[in-house]
Legacy VTK file of the C-alpha trace (Angstrom):
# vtk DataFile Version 3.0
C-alpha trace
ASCII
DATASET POLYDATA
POINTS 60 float
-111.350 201.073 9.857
-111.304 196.852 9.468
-108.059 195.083 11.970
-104.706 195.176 9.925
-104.317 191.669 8.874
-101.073 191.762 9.856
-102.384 191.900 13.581
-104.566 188.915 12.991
-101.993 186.801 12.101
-100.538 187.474 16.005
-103.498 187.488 17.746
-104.026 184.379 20.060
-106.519 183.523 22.686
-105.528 184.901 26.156
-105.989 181.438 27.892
-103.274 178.483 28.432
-103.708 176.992 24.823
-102.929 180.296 23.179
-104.937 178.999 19.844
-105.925 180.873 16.784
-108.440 183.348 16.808
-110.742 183.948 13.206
-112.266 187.475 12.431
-116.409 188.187 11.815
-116.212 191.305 10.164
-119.828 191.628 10.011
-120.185 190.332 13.825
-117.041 192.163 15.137
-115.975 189.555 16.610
-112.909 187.069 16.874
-113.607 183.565 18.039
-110.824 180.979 19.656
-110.484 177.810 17.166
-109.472 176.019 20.498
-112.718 176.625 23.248
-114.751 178.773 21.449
-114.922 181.693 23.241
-115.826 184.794 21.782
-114.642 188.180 22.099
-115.786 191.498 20.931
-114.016 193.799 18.870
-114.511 197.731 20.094
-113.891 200.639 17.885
-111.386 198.610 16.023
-109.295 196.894 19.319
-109.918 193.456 19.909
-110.946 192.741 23.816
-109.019 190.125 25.038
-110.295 189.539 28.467
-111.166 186.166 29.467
-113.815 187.807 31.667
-115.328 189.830 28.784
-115.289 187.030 26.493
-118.968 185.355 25.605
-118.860 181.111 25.480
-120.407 179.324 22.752
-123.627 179.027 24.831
-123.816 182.291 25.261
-123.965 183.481 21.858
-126.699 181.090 20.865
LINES 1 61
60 0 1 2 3 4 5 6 7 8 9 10 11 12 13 14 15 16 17 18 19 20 21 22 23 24 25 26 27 28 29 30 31 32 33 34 35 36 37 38 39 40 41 42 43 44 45 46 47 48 49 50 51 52 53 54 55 56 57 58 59
């Protein structure tokens, strides 16, 4: 089962700036549009934890 679009139109970064996330699919991922971070997406529910959440660096 894919997120309900609906959900990603609500879904924000946890942190102060509270920016956009955008959905991988094929990753399972969602990735802030403000710092970057990254954050996995587990049997269909985003994890929004700020101490979960891989940096930019991290990925590559």
């Amino acid at each position: 089962m894919a997120l309900d679009p609906q959900l990603l139109d609500i879904l924000a970064c946890p942190d102060t700036h509270h920016a956009p996330l955008t959905h991988d699919a094929d990753a399972q991922t969602l990735t802030c549009t403000e710092c970057g971070r990254i954050f996995e997406v587990r049997d269909d529910i985003p994890v929004l934890l700020l101490d979960e959440a891989r940096t930019p660096k991290d990925a590559a």
